[in-house]
N, C-alpha and C positions, 0 to 999 in steps of 0.2 A: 387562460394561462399563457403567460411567455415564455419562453423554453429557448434555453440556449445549447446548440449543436457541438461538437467537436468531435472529429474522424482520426483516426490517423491516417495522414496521406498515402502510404508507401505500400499502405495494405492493396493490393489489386481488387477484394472485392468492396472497398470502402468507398465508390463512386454507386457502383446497385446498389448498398446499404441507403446511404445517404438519398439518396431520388427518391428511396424505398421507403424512407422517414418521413421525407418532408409531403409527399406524396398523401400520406397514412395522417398527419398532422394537419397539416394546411387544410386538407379536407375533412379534418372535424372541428375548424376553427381555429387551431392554435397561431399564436407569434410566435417566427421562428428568429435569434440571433445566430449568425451562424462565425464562427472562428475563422482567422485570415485564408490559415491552408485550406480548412475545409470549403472554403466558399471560393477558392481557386478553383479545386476538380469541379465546377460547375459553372467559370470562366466567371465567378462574380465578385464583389469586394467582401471581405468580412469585418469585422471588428475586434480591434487589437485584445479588448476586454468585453470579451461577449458574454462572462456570468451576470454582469452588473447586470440587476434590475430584472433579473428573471426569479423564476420560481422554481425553476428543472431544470438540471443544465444534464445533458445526454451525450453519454461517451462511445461513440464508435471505434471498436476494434476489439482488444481483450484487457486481461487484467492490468498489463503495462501501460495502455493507454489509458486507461483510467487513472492510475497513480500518477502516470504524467499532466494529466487533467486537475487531480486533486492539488499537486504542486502549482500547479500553473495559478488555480485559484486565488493560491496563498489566505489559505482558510475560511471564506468565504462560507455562510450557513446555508446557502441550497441547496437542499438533497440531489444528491446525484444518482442518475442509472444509466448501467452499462448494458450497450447489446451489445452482446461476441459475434465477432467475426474474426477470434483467434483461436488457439486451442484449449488452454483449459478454463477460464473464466468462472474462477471460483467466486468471484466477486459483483459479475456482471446479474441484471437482473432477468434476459432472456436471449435468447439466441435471434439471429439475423431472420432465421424464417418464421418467427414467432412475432415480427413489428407491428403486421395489422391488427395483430392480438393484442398488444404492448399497448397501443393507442386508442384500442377501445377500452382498453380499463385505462389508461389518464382519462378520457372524456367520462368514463362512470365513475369516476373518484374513489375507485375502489383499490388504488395500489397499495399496497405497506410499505411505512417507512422503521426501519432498522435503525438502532444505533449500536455505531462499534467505536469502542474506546482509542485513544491515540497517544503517541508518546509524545510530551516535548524534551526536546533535547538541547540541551546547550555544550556547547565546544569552545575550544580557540584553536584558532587555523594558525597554521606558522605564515608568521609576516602578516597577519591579518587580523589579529586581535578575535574577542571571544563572538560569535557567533549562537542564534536557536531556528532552532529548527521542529517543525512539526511531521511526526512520521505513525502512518498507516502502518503500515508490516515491521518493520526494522530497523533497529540500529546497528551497524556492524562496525568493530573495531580491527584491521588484521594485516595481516603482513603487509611488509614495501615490496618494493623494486627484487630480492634476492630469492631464493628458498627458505632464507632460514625463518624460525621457528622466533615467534614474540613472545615475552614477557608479560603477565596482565594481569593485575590485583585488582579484584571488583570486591566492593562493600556495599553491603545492605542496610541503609539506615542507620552508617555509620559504624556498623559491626563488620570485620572484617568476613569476607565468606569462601577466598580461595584465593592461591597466588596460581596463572596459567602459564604453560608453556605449551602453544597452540598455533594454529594458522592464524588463528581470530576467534571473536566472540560477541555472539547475537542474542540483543536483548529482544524480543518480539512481542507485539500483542496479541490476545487469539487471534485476531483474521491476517495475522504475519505467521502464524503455526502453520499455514498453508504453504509458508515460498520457501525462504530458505529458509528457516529454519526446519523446518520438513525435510529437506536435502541433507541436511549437517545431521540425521537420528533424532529433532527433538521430537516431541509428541504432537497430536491431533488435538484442540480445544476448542470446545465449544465459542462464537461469538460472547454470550451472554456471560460467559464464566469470569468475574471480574478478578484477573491476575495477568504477570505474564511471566514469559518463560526465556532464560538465561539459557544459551546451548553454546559451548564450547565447537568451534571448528578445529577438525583432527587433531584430537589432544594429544600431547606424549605421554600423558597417563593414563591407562585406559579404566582406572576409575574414577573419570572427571566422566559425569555423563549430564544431561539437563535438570536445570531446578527450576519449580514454579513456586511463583510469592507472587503475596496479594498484592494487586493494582495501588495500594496504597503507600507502598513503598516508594524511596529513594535508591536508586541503583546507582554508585560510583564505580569509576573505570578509569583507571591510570595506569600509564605504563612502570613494569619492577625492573627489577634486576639491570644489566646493562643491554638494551636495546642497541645497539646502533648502528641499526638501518629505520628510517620512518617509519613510523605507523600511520595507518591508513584509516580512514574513516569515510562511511556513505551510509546515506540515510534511502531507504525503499528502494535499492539500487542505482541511484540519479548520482549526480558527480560527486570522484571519489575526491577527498580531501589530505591533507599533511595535517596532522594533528603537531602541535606545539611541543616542545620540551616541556616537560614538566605537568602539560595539560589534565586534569581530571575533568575526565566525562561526567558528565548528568544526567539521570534521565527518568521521568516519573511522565504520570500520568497527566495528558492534557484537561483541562478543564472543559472543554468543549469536544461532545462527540462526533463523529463525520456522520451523516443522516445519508444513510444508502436506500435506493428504492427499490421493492423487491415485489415479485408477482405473486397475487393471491394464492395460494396452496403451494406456492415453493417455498423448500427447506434447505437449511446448511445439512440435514443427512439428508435430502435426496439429492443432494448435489456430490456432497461426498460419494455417494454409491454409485452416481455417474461417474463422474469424472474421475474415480481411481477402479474403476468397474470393477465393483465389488460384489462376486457373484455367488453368494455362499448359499446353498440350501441346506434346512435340516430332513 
């Protein structure tokens, strides 16, 4: 198997990580590519496009580094896994001191591969014509530069479904019900559960609360009323954008799912129970 590496650099423990991988690899056979930065912190050259021609491309650090991974890709079909060496890594497939464990299941071909659906998304940036884009967790649409409060008509398949006056408004997949839309009050959803979910950021009404619709929909988002200050727009938190005059968002269902690797007997609820410790007895 060829396996291509990426850290992020800045992390302090992603030099042990990384020794710790290649280490754990190298000595059960594997090819390793390793990413420019990442194969600096080892004083060596990397390669600019290190997914190419692998089979596993392995993300060091936590859940940001992975999504920065996934973008970097620019959708590429190799399943990815993450080890955490951050804090909450709802996404990653095992933690930093679990690697020699992580490396003996690739050499027994015993990992699971996950799929979690994605959005594509099409825009038009001001002064830069229309734009798409592929997004794991989110779409968000929301305030400029000021305090105030935006404008935002979303349609559902062409049916009108609310006019907002809000900070902004995130469309999310389940495995985006984890980030922010989690923060903004939307709800917890299962991977597997084919929908996703609209959550208004601080609404002025406090009966605007999240809706879920099926993954098969078309979600529109345009700005109402008189806006004028920009709206903003960024996909999985990566650079924020000016959305056009006049622009309507898109956004449905990509056709290809992201392929995540995941460790035998772990679960999206035993991670939830982790990682928001939830410690209920009856």
């Amino acid at each position: 198997m060829n396996i291509g590496i990426v850290a992020h650099p800045r992390k302090p423990e992603a030099l042990g990580a990384l020794r710790a991988v290649r280490k754990a690899l190298e000595g059960r056979g594997f090819q390793l590519q390793l990413e420019v930065e990442t194969a600096k912190l080892l004083g060596e050259k990397g390669l600019e496009r290190f997914w190419e021609g692998v089979d596993l491309v392995i993300s060091l650090g936590g859940d940001g580094t992975l999504l920065n991974t996934l973008h970097t890709m620019g959708g590429c079909p190799a399943p990815v896994a993450g080890i955490n060496i951050g804090t909450l890594g709802f996404l990653t497939a095992c933690q930093d001191e679990e690697i020699d464990e992580f490396a003996a299941v690739l050499e027994a071909g015993t990992q699971e591969i996950v799929e979690r659906s994605m959005l594509k998304v099409r825009m038009e940036e001001e002064g830069k014509g229309v734009r798409e884009f592929l997004a794991m967790n989110e779409v968000v649409l929301m305030r400029g530069e000021t305090g105030r409060l935006v404008s935002l008509e979303a349609r559902i398949d062409g049916d009108l479904l609310n006019h907002y006056r809000a900070d902004g408004l995130i469309v999310a997949t389940p495995t985006g019900s984890t980030a922010y839309s989690l923060a903004a009050g939307g709800p917890l959803i299962s991977p597997r559960a084919g929908v996703f979910v609209l959550s208004p950021i601080c609404p002025h009404s406090l009966s605007n609360r999240s809706l879920i619709v099926g993954d098969d929909s078309v979600v529109e988002i345009q700005s109402a009323g008189e806006n004028n200050e920009p709206i903003l727009f960024t996909v999985d938190g990566r650079k924020v954008l000016r959305l056009a005059q006049g622009c309507v968002v898109r956004v449905e269902k990509a056709t290809d799912p992201l392929l995540l690797v995941r460790m035998p007997g772990h679960s999206f609820y035993d991670t939830l129970r982790r990682k928001l410790r939830w410690h209920g007895r009856v």
